[in-house]
N, C-alpha and C positions, 0 to 999 in steps of 0.2 A: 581576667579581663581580656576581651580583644579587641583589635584596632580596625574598624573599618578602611576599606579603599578609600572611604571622602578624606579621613582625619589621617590618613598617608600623603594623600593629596595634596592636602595643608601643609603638613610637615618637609615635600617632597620642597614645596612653595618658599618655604621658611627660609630651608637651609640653601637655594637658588639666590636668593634673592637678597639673604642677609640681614631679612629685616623683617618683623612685623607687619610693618604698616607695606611694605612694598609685597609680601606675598598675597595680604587682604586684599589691594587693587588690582594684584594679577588675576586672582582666583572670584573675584568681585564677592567678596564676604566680608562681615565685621573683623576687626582686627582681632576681636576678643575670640572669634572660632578659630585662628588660627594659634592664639595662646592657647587655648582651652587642647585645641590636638596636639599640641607640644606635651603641653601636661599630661596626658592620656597618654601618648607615646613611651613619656621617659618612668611612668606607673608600671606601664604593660613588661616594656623591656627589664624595667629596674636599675638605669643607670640614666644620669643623665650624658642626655644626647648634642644640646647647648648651654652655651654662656650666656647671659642677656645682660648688655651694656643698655642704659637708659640714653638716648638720643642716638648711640653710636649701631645699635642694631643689635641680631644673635650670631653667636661665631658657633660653630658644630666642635664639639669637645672630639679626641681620638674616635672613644668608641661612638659618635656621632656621626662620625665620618664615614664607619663600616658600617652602621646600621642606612645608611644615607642612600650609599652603593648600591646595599641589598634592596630598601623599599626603590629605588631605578630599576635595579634590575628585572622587578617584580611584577614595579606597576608597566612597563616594557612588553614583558611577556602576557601580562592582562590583556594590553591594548591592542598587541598584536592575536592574541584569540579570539578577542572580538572585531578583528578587521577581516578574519578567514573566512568568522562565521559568517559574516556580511556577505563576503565575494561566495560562498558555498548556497546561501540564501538566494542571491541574483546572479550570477551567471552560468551559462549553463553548460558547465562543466563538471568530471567526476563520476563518480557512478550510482547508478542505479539500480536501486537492489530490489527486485519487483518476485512475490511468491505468486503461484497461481492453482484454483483447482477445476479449472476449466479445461477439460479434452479438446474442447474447442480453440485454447488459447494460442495455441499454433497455427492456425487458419489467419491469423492478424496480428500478433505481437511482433513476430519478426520483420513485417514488412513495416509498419510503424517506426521500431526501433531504427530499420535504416534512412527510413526519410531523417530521423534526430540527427543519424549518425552523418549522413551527408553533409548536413549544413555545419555541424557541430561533432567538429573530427577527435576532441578531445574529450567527446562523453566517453563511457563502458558503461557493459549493461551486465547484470547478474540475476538469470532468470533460474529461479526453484520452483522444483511442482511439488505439491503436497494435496493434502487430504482437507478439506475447509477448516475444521478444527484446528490443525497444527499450522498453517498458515495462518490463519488468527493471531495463534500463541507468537508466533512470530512477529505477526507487525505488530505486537505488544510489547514483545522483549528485542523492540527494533532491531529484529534482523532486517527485515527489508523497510523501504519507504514505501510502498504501496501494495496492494496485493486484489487480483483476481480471483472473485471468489462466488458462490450459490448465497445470497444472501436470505438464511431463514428466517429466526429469532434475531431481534433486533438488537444487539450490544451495545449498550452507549459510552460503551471505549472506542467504538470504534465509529469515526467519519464516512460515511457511505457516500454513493453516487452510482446510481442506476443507473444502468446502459441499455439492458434489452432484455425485455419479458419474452421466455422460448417455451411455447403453448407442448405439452407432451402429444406425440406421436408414436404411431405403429411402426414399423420396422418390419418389412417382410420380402423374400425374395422377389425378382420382375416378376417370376412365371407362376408366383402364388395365385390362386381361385382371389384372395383378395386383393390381390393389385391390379382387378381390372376394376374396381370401382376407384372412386375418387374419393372417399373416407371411407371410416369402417367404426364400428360401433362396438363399446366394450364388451358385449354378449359375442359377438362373433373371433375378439379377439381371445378371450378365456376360453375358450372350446378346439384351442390348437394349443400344440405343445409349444411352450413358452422358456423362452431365454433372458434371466433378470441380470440387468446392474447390479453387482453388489456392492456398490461404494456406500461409505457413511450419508446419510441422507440420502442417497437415491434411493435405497431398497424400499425404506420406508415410504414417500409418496409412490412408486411405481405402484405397488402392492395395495394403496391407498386405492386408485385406480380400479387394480382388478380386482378388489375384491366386494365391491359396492352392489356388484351384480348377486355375489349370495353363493354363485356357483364354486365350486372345487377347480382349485388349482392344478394344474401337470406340469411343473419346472422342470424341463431335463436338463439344464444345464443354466449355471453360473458363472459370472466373471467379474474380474476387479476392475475391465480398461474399458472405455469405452469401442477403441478397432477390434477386440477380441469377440465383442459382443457383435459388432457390425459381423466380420466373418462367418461367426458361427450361423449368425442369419442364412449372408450369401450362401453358407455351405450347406442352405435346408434342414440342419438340425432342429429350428424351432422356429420362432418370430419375436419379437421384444418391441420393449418401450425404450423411446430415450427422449429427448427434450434440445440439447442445440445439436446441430447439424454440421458436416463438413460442408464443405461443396462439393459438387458434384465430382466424386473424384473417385475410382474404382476402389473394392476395400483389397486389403492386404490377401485374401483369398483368390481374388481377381474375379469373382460372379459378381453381377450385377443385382442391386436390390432398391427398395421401392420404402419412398417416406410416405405414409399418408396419415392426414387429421383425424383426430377422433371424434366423432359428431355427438356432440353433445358435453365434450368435455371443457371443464374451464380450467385444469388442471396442468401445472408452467412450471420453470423456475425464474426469476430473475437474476442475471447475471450483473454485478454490480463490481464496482473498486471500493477498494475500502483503504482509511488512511489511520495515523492517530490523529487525535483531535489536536488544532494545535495552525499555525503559518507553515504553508507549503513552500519546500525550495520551488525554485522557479523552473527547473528539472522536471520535478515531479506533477507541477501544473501543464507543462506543456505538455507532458505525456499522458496524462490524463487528459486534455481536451482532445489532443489525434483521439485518444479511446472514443471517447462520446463522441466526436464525428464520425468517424468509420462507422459505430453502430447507428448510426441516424441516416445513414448513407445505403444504399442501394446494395452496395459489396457486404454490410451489415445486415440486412434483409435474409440476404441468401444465405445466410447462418443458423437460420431458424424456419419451419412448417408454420404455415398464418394456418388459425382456427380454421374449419371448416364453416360455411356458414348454416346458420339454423333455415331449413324449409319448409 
């Protein structure tokens, strides 16, 4: 048998108060629920807990007294867990534990994070990168509160929230034959030596892309990072696809290179947050709105190639 928190409650009532009738009108219940978790209590423990005097009230026996102690102590420690979770729920305090699989996520997380941190000197922040999968796996097995992530296949474990659809684009150095137009077309992008993503899910739509044309591929080179793949562009090795964007900010190679749309393609990622399902701390909402206004914002814009238009 076990004794719930209410029928502790009662009994917590009983033995305060001395009396029956005086713990029913503290706890505003029949008197008989407060007999009834007497009974239940001195069942469960196996001793009895009081004496019960007619007119004169219950008196708590010895071992009534240590069991008395222990349910204080207990329901104490209850009500103090549930007073944490409260202040952890609404203030905005604590850390935040955010996974991400966006190359792009560095272009905006940190500046965000400090706007929190200005106003709110007592957050931390714990930013992991990972691979969209194992970031998943993570804000399932709460490691983090929220996560940054390519949203493909739709998981109903997981709470989404779109931020910004990044239309795929070509990637080729400035002084490329194709960076003097203003798009370029998948037939002229398959006919140069080509440099793939190979992160989980990018290989797969990139490829998706080029191969719709029919023509044979010439990959010279591969990579896992999104800057490695920027470089190898800069350094003329090939040309690539990729989907969001830095800003305009020289690559680690230090040559200068060229985004342009793909005309005719409707082919993107959506870059989304994702949560468990479930009440948000108040932490993790506000950091989550800065996300979706920054991407709705101008500074968000420039994170991503707009389609080309059809002519």
């Amino acid at each position: 048998m076990t004794l719930s928190l209410r029928a502790m409650r009662y009994v917590q009532a009983a033995m305060q108060h001395g009396s029956i009738t005086g713990a029913a009108e503290a706890t505003h219940v029949t008197p008989s629920a407060i007999a009834a978790a007497l009974d239940q209590a001195e069942a469960t423990f196996g001793m009895a807990l009081v004496t019960r005097a007619r007119a004169k009230g219950v008196f708590p026996t010895a071992a009534g007294r240590d069991v008395g102690r222990r349910i204080d102590d207990l329901l104490e420690r209850y009500d103090t867990l549930l007073t944490s979770i409260s202040d952890l729920q609404s203030n905005l305090s604590g850390n935040l534990a955010i996974g991400y699989n966006a190359p792009i996520a560095p272009a905006f997380l940190p500046a965000l994070a400090a706007q929190v941190l200005m106003a709110n000197p007592s957050v931390a922040f714990t930013f992991t990168e990972g691979d969209n999968n194992s970031i998943q796996k993570g804000l399932l097995d709460g490691q983090f509160d929220m996560i940054l992530f390519v949203e493909e296949l739709p998981n109903p474990q997981i709470e989404t929230q779109p931020l910004i659809f990044a239309p795929t684009y070509c990637l080729c150095p400035a002084d490329h034959v194709l960076a003097q137009h203003d798009t370029v077309r998948v037939p002229q992008i398959v006919s140069e030596p080509l440099i793939l993503l190979d992160r989980p899910a990018a290989r797969g739509y990139y490829l998706e892309v080029l191969e719709q044309v029919g023509q044979d591929l010439r990959v010279v080179a591969t990579a896992n990072s999104t800057e490695m793949v920027r470089s190898l562009v800069a350094s003329k090795v090939g040309i690539s696809l990729l989907s969001m964007k830095p800003r305009d900010v020289p690559t680690y190679a230090g040559n200068d290179i060229r985004c342009l749309p793909i005309a005719g393609s409707t082919s993107g990622v959506t870059l989304s947050l994702g949560f468990a399902p479930g009440p948000k701390r108040r932490l993790v909402q506000l950091f989550a709105d800065s996300c979706v206004a920054f991407c709705e914002g101008s500074m968000g814009a420039d994170l991503v190639v707009p389609k080309s238009r059809a002519r």
